[in-house]
MDAnalysis code that builds the backbone (N, CA, C; Angstrom):
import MDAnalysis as mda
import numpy as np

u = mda.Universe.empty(480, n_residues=160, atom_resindex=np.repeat(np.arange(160), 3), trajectory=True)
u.add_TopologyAttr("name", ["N", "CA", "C"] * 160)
u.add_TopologyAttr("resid", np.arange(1, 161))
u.add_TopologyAttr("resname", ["UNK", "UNK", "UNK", "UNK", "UNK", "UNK", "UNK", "UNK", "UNK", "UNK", "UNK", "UNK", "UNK", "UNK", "UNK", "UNK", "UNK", "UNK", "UNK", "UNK", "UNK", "UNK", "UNK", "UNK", "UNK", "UNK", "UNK", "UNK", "UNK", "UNK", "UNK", "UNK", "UNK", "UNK", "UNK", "UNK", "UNK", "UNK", "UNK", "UNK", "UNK", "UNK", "UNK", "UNK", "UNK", "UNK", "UNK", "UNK", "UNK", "UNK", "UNK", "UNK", "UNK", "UNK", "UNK", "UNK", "UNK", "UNK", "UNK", "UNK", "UNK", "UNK", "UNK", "UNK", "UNK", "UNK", "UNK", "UNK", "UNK", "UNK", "UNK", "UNK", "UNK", "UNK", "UNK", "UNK", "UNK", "UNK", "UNK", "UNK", "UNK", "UNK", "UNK", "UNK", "UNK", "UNK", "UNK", "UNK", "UNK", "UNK", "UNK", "UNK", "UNK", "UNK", "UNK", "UNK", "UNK", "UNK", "UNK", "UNK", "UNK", "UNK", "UNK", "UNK", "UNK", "UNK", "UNK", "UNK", "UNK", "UNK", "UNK", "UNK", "UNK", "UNK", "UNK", "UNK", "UNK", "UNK", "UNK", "UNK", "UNK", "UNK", "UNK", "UNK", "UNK", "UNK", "UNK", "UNK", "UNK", "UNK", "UNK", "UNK", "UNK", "UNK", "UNK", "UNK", "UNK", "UNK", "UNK", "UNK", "UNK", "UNK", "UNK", "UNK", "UNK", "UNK", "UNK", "UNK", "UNK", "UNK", "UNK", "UNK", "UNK", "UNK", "UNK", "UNK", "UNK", "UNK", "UNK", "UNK"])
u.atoms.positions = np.array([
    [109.110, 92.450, 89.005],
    [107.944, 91.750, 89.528],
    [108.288, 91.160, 90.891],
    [107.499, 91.759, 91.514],
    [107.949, 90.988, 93.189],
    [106.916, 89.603, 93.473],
    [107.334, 88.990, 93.894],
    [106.102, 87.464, 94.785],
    [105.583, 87.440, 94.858],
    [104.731, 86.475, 94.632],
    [103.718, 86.602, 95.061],
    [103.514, 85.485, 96.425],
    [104.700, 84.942, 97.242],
    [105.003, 84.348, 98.190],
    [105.242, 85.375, 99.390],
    [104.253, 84.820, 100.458],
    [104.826, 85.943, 101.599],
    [106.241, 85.497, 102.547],
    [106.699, 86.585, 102.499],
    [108.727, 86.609, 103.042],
    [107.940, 85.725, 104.533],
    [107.322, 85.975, 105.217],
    [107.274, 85.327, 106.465],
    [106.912, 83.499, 106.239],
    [106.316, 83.228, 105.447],
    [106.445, 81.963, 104.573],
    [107.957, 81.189, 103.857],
    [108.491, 82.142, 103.543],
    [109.417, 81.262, 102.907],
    [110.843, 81.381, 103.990],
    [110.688, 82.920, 104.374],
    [111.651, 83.390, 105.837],
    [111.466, 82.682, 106.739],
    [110.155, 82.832, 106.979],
    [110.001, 82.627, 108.953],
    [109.837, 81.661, 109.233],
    [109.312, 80.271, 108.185],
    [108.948, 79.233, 108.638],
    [110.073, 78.372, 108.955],
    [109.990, 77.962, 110.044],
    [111.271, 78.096, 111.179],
    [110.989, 75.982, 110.451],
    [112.645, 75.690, 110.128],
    [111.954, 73.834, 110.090],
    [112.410, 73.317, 111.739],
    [112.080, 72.099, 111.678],
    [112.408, 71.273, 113.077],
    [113.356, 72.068, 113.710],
    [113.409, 71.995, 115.051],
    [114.494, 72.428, 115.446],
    [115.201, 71.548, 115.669],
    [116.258, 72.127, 115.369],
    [117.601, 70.993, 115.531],
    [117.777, 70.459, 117.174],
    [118.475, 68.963, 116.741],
    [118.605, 68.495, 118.226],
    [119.775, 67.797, 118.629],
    [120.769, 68.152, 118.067],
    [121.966, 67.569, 117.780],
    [122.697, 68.825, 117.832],
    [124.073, 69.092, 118.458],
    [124.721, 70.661, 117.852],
    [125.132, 70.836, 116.472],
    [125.532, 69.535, 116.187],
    [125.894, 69.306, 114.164],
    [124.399, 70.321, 113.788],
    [123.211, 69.834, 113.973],
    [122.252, 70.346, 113.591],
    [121.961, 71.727, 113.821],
    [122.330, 71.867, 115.005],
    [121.980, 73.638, 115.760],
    [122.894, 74.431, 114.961],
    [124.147, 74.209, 114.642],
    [125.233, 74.807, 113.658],
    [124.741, 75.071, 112.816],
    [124.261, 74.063, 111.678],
    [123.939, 74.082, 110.359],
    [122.028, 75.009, 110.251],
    [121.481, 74.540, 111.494],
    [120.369, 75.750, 111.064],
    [120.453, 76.802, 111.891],
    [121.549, 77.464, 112.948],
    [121.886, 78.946, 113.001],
    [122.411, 79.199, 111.599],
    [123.042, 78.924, 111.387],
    [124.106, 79.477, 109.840],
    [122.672, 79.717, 108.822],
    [122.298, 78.957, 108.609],
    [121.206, 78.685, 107.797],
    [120.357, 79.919, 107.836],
    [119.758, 79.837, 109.250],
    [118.884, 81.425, 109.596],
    [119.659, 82.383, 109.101],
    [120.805, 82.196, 109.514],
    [121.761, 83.672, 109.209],
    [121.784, 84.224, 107.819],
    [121.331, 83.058, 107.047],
    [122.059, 83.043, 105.461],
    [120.914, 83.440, 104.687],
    [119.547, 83.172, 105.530],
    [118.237, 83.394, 105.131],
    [118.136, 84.688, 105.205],
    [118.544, 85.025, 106.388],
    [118.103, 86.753, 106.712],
    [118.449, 87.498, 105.835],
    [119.944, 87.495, 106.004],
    [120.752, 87.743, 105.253],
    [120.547, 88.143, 103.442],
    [120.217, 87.173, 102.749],
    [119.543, 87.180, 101.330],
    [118.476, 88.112, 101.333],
    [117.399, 87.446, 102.512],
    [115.780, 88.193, 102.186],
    [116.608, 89.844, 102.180],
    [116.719, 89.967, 103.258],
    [117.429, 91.695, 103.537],
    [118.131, 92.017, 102.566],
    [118.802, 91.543, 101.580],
    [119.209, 91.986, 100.728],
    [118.463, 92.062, 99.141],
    [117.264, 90.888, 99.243],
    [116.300, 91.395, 98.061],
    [115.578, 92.046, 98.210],
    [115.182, 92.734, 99.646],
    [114.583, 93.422, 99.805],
    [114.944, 95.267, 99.646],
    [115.759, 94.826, 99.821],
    [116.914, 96.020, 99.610],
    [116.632, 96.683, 98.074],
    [117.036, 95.260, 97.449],
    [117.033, 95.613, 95.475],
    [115.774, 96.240, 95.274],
    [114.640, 95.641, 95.713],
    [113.042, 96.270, 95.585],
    [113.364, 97.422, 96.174],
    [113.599, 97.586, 97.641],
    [112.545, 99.268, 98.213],
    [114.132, 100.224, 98.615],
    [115.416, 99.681, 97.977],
    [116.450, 100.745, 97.996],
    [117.260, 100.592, 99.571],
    [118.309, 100.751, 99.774],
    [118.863, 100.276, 100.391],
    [118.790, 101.344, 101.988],
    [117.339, 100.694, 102.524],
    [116.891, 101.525, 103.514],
    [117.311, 100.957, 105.040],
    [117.120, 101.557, 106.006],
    [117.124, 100.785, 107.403],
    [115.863, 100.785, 107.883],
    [115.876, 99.317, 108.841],
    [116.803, 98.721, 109.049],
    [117.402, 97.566, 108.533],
    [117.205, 97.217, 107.636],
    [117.420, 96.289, 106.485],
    [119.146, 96.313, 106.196],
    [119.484, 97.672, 105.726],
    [120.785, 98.005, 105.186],
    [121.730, 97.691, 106.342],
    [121.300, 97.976, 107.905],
    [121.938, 97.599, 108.906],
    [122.570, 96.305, 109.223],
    [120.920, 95.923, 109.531],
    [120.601, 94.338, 109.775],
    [121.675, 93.539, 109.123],
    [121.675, 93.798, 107.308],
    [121.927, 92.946, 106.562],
    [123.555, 92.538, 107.269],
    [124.073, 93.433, 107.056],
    [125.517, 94.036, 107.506],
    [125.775, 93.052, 109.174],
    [124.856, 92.765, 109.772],
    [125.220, 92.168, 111.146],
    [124.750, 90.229, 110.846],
    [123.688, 90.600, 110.177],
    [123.394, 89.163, 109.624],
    [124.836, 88.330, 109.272],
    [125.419, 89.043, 108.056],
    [127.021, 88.735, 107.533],
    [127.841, 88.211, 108.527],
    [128.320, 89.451, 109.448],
    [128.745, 88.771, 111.000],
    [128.675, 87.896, 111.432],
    [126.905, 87.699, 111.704],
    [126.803, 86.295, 112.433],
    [127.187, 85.172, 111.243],
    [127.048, 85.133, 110.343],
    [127.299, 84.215, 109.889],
    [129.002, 83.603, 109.767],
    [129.432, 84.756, 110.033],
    [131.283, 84.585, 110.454],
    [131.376, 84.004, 111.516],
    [130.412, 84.621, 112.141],
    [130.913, 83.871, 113.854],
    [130.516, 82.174, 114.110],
    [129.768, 82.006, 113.435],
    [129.497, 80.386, 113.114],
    [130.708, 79.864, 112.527],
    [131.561, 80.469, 111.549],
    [132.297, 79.480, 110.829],
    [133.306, 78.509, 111.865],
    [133.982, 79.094, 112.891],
    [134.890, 78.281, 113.843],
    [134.191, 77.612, 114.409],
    [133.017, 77.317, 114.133],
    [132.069, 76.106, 114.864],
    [132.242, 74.949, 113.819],
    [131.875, 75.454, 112.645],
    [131.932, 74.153, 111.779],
    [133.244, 73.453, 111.753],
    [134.182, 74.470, 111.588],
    [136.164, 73.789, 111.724],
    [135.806, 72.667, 113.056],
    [135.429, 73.173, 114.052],
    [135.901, 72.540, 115.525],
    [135.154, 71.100, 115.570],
    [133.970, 70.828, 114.477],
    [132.907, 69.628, 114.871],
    [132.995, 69.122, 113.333],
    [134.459, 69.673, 112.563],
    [134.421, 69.053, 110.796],
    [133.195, 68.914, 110.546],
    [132.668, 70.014, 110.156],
    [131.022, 70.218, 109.543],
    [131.692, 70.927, 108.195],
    [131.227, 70.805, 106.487],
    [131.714, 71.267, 106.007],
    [130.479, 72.896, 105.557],
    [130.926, 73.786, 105.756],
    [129.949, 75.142, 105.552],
    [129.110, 74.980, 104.025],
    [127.712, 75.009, 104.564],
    [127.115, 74.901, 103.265],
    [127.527, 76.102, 102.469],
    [126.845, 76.265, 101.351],
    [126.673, 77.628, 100.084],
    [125.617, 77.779, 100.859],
    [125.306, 79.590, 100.464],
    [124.410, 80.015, 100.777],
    [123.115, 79.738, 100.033],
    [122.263, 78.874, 100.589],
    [121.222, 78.514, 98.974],
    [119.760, 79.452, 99.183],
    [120.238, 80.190, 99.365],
    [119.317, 81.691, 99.458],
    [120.256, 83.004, 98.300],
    [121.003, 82.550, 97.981],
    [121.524, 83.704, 97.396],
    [121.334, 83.793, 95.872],
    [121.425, 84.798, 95.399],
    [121.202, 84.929, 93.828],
    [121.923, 83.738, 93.173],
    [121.320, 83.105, 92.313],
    [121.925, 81.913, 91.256],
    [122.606, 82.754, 90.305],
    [123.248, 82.256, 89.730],
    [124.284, 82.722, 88.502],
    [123.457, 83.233, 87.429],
    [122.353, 82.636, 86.912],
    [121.815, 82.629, 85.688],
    [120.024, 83.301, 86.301],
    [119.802, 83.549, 87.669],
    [118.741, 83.691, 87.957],
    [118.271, 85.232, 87.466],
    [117.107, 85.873, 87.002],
    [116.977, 87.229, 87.089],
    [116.640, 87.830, 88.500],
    [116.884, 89.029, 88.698],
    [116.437, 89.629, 90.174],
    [115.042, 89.488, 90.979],
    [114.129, 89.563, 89.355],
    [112.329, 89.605, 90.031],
    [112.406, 87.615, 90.667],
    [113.406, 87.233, 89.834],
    [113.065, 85.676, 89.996],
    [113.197, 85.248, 91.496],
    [114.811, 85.555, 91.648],
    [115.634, 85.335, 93.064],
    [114.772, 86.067, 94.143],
    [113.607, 87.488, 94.035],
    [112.870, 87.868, 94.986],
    [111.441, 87.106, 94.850],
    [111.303, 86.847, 94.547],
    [110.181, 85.851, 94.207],
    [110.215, 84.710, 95.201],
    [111.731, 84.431, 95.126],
    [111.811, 82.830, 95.783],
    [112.241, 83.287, 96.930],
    [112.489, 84.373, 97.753],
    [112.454, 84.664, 98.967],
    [111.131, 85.415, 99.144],
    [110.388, 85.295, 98.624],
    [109.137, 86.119, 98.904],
    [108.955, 87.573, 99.045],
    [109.703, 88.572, 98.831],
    [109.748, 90.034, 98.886],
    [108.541, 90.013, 98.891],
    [107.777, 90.749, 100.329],
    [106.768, 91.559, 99.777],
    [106.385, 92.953, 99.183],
    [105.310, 92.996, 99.013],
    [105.088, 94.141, 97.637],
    [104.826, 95.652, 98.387],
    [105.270, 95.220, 99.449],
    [105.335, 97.223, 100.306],
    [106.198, 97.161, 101.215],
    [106.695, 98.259, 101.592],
    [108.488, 97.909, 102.570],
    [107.226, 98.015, 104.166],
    [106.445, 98.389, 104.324],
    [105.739, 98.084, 105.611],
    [105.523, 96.870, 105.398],
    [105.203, 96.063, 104.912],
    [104.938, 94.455, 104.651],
    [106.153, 93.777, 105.095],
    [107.467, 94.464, 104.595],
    [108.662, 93.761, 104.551],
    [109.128, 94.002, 105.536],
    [109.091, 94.833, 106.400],
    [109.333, 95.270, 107.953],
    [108.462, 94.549, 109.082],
    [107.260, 94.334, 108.303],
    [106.613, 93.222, 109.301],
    [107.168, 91.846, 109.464],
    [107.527, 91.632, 108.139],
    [107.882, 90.304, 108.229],
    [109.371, 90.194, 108.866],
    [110.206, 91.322, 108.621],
    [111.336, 91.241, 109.110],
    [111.349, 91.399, 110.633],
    [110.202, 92.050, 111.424],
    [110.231, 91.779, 113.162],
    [109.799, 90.249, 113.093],
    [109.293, 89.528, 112.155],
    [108.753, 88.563, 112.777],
    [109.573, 87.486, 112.719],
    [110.654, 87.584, 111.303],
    [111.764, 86.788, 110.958],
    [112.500, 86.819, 112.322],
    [113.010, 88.181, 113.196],
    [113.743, 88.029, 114.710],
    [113.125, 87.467, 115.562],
    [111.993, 87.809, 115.794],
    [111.143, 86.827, 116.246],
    [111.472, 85.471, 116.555],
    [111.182, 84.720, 115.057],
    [111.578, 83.460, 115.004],
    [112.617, 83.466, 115.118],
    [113.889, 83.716, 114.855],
    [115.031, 83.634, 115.368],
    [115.770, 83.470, 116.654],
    [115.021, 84.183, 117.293],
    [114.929, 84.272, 118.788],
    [114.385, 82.546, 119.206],
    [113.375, 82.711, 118.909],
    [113.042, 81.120, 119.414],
    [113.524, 79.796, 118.730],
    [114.093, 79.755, 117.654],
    [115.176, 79.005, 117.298],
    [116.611, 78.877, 118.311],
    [116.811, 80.175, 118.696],
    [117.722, 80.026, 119.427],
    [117.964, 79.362, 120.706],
    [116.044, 79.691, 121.738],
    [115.721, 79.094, 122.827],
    [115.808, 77.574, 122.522],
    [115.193, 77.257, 121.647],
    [115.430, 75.935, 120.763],
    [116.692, 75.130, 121.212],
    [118.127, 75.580, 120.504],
    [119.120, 75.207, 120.732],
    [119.496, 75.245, 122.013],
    [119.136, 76.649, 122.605],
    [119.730, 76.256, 124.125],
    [119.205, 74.750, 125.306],
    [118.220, 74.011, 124.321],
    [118.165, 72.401, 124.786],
    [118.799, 71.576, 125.311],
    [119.533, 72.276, 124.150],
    [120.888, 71.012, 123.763],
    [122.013, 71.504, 124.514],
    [122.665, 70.569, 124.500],
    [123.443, 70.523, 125.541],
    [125.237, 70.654, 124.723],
    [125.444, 72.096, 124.688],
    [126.679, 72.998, 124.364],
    [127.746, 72.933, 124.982],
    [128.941, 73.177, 124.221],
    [130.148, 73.450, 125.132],
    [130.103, 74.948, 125.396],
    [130.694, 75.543, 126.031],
    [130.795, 77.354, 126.765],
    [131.228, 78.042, 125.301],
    [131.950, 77.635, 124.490],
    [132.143, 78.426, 123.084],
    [131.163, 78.637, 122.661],
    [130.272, 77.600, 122.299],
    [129.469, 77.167, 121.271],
    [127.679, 77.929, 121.966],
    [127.801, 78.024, 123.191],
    [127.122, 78.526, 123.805],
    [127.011, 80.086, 123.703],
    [127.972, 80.593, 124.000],
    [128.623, 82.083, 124.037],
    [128.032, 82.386, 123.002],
    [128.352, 81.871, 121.395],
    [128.138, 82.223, 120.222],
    [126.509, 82.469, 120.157],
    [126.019, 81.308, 120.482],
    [124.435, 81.449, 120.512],
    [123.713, 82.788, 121.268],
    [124.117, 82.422, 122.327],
    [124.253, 83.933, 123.375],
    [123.866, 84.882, 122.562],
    [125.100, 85.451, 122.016],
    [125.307, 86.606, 121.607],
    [124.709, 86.857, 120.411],
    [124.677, 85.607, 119.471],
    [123.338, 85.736, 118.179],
    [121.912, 85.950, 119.012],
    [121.584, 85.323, 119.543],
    [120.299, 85.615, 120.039],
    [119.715, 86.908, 120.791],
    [120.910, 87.287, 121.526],
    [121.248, 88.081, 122.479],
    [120.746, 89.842, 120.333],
    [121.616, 89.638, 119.926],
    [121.228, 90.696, 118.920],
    [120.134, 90.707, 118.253],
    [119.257, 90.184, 118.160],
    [118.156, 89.557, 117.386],
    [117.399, 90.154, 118.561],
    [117.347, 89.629, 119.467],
    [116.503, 90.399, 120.621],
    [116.403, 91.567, 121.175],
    [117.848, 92.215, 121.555],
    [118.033, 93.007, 121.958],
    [118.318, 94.472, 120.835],
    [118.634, 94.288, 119.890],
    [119.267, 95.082, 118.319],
    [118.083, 95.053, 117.645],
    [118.121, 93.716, 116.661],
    [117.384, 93.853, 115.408],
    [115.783, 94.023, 115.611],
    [115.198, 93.137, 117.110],
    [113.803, 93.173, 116.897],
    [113.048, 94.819, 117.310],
    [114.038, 95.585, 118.198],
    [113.764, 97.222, 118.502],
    [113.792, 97.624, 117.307],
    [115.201, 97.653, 116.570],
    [115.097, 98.238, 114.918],
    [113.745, 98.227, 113.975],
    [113.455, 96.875, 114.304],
    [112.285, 96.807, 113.137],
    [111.148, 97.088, 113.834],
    [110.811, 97.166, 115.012],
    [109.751, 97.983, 115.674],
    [109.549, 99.205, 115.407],
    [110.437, 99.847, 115.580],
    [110.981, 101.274, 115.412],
    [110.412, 101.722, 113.714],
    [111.031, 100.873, 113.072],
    [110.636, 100.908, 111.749],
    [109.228, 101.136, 111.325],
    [108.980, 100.037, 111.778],
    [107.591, 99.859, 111.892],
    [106.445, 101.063, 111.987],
    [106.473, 100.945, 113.337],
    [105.783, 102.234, 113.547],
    [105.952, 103.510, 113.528],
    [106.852, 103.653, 112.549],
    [107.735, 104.959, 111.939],
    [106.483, 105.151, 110.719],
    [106.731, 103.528, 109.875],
    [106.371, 104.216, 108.282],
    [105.119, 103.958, 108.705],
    [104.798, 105.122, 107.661],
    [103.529, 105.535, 107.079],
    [102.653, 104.779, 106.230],
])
């Protein structure tokens, strides 16, 4: 049973943007960890297609590349609280990321998830970064824009 919650609802809705770098840390990682999950329940529903199967795989990444941020500002790395619970069933855990109920649905929402990502990122660039911490953003944003949001275009107006 898939959601009846739409993924761009429970995905995309971007919270405050952070205004602090403690904060910009903890909701890049956060996005990352979001994507990350949805792309992978989405996966369990419509089979482990692209660009999803890709994505997911670079999502992971970014979320590595955050971790020497949290060491450097003693932030301790949340759990991923997007990810399957121990005791949860599969229809449940897609439910609560909102899978929608056609992989064109889920491709929409997934250009729109980069989307928001992208402007989360403009977000952070507010604030006022050291050149590491900057770089990192860079280059997350920099893929989301330049990578993932072509992918899911592409996608897009591929399926049928």
């Amino acid at each position: 049973m898939i959601g009846t919650l739409s993924l761009a609802m429970v995905l995309l809705t971007p919270p405050e943007f952070p205004k602090t770098v403690e904060q910009a840390i903890l909701a890049a990682y956060d996005d990352e960890c979001r994507a990350e999950q949805t792309y992978l329940a989405i996966m369990a529903e419509f089979g482990e297609r692209n660009p999803f199967k890709n994505i997911r795989q670079a999502e992971i990444r970014h979320q590595q590349s955050l971790i020497p941020h949290f060491k450097t500002y003693k932030l301790t790395v949340p759990e991923n609280r997007y990810a399957r619970k121990e005791k949860e069933s599969e229809d449940s855990w897609q439910a609560r990321l909102g899978v929608p109920k056609t992989f064109k649905e889920a491709l929409a929402a997934g250009l729109q998830a980069e989307k928001d990502n992208v402007k989360l990122y403009d977000a952070i660039f507010k604030i006022d970064l050291t050149p590491e911490l900057e770089d990192t953003f860079e280059h997350l944003r920099w893929a989301s824009q330049e990578r993932h949001l072509p992918a899911f275009e592409r996608a897009y107006r591929n399926q049928k």
